[in-house]
N, C-alpha and C positions, 0 to 999 in steps of 0.2 A: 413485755419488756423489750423484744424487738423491737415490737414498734414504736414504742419510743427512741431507743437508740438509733432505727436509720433516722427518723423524724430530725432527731439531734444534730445526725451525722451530715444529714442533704443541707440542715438550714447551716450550719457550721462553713459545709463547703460555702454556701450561697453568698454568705458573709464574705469569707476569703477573697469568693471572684469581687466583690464590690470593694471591696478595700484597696483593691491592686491599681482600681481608678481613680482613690483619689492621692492627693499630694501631704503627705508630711502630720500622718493621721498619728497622734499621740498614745501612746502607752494604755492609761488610764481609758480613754477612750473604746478602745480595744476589748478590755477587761469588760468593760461596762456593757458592751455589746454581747459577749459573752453572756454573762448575766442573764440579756434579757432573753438569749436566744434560751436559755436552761428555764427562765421561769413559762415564755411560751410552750415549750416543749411540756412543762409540768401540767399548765394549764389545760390544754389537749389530753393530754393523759386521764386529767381528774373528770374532764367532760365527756369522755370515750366510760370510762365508769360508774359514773356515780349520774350522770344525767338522766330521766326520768324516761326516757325512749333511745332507742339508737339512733346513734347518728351517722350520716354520710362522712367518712373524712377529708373523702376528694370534694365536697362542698363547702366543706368546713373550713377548708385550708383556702377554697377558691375566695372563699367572705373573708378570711383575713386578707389576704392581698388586696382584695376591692378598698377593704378599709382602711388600707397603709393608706391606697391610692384618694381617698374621699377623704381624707382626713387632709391633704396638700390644699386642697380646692372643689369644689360643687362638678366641676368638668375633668376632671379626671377621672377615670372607671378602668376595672378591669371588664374583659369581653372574650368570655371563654370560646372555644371552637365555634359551638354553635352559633352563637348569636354575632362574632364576627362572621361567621360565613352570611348569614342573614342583613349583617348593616351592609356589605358589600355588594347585595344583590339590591338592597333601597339606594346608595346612589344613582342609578342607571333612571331617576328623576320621577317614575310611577310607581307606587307601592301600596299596597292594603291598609287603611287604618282610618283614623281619624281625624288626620291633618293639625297636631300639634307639637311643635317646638318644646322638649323641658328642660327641665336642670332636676338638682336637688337640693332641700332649705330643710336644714332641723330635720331630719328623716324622712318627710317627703317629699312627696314631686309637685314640684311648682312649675307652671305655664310662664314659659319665657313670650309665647304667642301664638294664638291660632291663626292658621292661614288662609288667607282670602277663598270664598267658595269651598268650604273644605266643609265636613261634618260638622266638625267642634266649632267655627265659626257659626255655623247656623243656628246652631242650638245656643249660644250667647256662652261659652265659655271663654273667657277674657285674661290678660295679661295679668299677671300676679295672683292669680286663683291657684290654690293651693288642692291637689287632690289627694285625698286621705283616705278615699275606698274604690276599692275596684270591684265594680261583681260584690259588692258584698264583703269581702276584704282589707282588713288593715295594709295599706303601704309601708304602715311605719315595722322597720325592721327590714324594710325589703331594698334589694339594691335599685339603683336604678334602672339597670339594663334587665332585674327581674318585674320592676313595675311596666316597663315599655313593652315588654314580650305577654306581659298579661290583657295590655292593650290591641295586642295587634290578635287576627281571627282572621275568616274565610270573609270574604265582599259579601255583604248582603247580612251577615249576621248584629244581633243586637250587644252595646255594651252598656253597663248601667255605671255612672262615675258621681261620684259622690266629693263635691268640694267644698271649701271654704276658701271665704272670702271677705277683704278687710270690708268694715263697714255693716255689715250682716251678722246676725246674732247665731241666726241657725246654718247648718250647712243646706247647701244647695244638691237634688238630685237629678241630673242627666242621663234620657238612655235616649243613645245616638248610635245608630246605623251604620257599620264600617264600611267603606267605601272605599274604589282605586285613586289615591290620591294625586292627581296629577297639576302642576305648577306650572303657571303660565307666568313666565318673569314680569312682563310690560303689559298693561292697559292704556291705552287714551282718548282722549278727544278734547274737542276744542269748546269751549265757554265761552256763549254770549258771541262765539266771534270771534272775541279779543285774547282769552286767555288760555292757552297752551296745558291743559293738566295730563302729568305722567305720572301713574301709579306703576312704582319698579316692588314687586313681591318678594324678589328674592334676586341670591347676589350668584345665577348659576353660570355654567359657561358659557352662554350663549345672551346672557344681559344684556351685557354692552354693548353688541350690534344690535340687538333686538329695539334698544332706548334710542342709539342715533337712530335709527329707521324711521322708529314715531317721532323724532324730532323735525327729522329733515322731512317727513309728509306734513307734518301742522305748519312748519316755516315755510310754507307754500302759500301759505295766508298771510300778505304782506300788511294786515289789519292787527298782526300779535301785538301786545302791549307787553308781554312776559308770562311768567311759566310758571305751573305749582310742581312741583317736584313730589308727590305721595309716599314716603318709606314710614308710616307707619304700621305696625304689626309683621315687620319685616322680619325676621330673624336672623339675615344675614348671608354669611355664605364663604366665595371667595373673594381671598385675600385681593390675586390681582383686577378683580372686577370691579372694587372698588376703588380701588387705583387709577383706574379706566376711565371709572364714572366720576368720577371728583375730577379728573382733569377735562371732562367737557367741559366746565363753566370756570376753569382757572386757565389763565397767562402765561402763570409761575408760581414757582414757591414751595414749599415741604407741603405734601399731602398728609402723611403721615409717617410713623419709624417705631421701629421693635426692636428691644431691649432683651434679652436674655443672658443667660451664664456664659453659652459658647458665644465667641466673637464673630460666626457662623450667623448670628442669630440678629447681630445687631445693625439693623440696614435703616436707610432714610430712603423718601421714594419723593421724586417731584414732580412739578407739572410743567407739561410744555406749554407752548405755546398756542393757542387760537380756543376760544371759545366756541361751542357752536350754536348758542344761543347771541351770540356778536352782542354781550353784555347788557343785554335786557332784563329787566328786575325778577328774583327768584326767589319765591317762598317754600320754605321744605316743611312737610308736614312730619311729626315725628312724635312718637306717645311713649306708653310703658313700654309696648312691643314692639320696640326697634331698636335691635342686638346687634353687636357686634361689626360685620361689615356697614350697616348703615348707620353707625353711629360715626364710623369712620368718615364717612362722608359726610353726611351734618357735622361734625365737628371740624371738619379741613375748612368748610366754605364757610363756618361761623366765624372762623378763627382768622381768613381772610376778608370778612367782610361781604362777602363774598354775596351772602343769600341769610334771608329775615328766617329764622327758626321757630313755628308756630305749631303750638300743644301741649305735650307732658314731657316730661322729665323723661331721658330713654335709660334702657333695662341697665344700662353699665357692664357689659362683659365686652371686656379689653384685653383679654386673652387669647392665646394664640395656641391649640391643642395639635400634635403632633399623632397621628397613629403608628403605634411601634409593634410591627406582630413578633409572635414570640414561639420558640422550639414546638411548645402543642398546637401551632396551628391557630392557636387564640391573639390575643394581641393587648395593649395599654395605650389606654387614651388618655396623654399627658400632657399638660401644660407645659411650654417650652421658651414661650416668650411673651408679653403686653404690649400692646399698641400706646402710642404715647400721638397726641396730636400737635399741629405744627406750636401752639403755648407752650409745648411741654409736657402738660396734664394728660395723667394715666386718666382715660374711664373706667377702669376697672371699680367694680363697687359703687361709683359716681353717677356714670351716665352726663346724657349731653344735657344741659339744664335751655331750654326755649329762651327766644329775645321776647318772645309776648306767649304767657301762658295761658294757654283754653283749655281746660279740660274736660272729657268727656264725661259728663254729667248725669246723662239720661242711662236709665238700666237696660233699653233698650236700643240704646246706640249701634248705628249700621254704618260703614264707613264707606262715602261718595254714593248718600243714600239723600233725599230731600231732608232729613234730619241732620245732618253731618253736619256739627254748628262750626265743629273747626276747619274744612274747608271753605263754608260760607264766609268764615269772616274772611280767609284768607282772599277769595274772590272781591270781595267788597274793598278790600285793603289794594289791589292792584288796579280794580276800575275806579275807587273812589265815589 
């Protein structure tokens, strides 16, 4: 019976402090929150007794919050101590695993994208592949940040992942080799000669110089005809890199603008002046796997006119997640605003839709490989 009543007593307070933020909260409303706070409390209660095994409460309570937060949107999570202490040692750009980008769909974990040279690329795991076993393992019921930490291991050890995938009847089995994942933003070289190709992998802090660099070594070859721009299976990154990278090849004009509740949140970003391709024709390659920051960018230079958009339909995450840590040391990873492109149009859900659609076809598709049909066309499209 204690424990139920502090249970009662902590979520009660909980309630009071979030009420005091907002404006002109009604009676009823009040009441109602009550309500659910007494039927939550009872529910806990009944599964502290009558459940078939004991259970953790400090877990128990940790998976409700997760699922306040999962139930707003796919990118939102909670990130108890542990595993915030762990994402913050993976930004520092090298990390143990398998080199996959996910989200979560219908209770599992869906591939937003595997990343260039990485494990899970090699082994042919691909955009929208859906993983439903770990080791052996149901994902379903599991959070995300408890499917990501089942993923990660020592370098050198084996993981077996079990997916599915539209189009395939049976699921597919993978066992791939963890490895130090390390991201090299920029690839290139020059085509024929004439054509300038830049693969950008990811939107980290050091992109943007890393891209002019390759640009300004290929425009040394006063034989260019124009550029393919590579972001697909990109996943993205930061905000102001792609801000960066859109306005190489714009004048002017709204690159893009975020939209949220705080006024804080609601900005427009443009572009200056000077090209550094000095207006030479630009094709961007872009498929399932390319999220968020590079949707931003294909989408500012479609939208301008700007550069011919060549492949698949991109992931659509037009969202904009904020890390908020929290009294234990843990933190919440929350949506706080959308990208809107210079039309208007949210991707969020959408994605950028191609001016000429190719899609990858073959099941063993390798991308800026002799098969890559959708950079070939793109190449033939600029020499003719």
């Amino acid at each position: 019976m204690k424990t139920k009543n502090y249970l009662k007593y902590t979520l009660t307070i909980l309630v009071i402090i979030l009420l005091n933020f907002t404006n002109k909260v009604h009676a009823q409303n009040i009441e109602d929150l009550y309500k659910k706070i007494d039927l939550f409390s009872e529910v806990l209660e009944k599964i502290k007794k009558e459940y078939v095994t004991e259970i953790d409460q400090g877990k128990a309570m940790d998976a409700a919050i997760n699922g306040l937060l999962q139930s707003l949107d796919p990118y939102s999570a909670y990130m108890n101590p542990e595993i915030f202490k762990e994402s913050n040692t993976e930004t520092s750009g090298e990390f143990g695993g398998l080199g996959i980008e996910v989200t979560m769909e219908s209770g599992v974990v869906k591939v937003i994208t595997p990343i260039d040279d990485t494990p899970a690329a090699r082994a042919g795991i691909k955009s929208g592949d859906y993983i439903v076993k770990i080791n052996g393992n149901q994902v379903q019921g599991k959070t995300l940040m408890e499917s990501v930490n089942l993923m990660r291991g020592p370098i050198g050890s084996s993981i077996e992942i079990t997916i599915r995938r539209k189009g395939l009847k049976k699921a597919k089995i993978y066992k791939i080799v963890r490895e130090v994942i390390e991201i090299k933003s920029v690839v290139s070289k020059e085509v024929e000669g004439k054509v300038g190709y830049l693969r950008l992998r990811a939107f980290n802090q050091n992109s943007a110089n890393q891209l002019k660099r390759e640009i300004k070594k290929i425009d040394k070859n006063k034989k260019m005809i124009g550029y393919i721009l590579d972001l697909r299976n990109n996943p993205g990154g930061l905000l102001s890199q792609a801000i960066t990278i859109s306005d190489f090849f714009l004048n002017d004009g709204e690159i893009v603008s975020t939209k949220g509740r705080k006024n804080t949140e609601n900005r427009k970003f443009f572009a200056k002046s000077g090209d550094t391709i000095n207006g030479k024709p630009l094709i961007v390659l872009i498929n399932n796997g390319s999220a968020s920051a590079s949707e931003i960018v294909a989408g500012a230079l479609q939208d301008h006119k700007r550069a011919v958009l060549l492949g698949e339909t991109t992931f659509g995450k037009g969202s904009v997640q904020s890390i908020i840590p929290l009294q234990n040391m843990g933190a919440i990873r929350l949506t706080i605003s959308k990208y809107y492109l210079p039309s208007g149009k949210s991707i969020s859900g959408i994605g950028v839709t191609p001016d000429i659609m190719v899609e990858e076809t073959e099941e063993n598709f390798l991308i800026n490989t002799d098969t890559d049909n959708q950079l070939n066309y793109a190449i033939k499209l600029l020499i003719g």
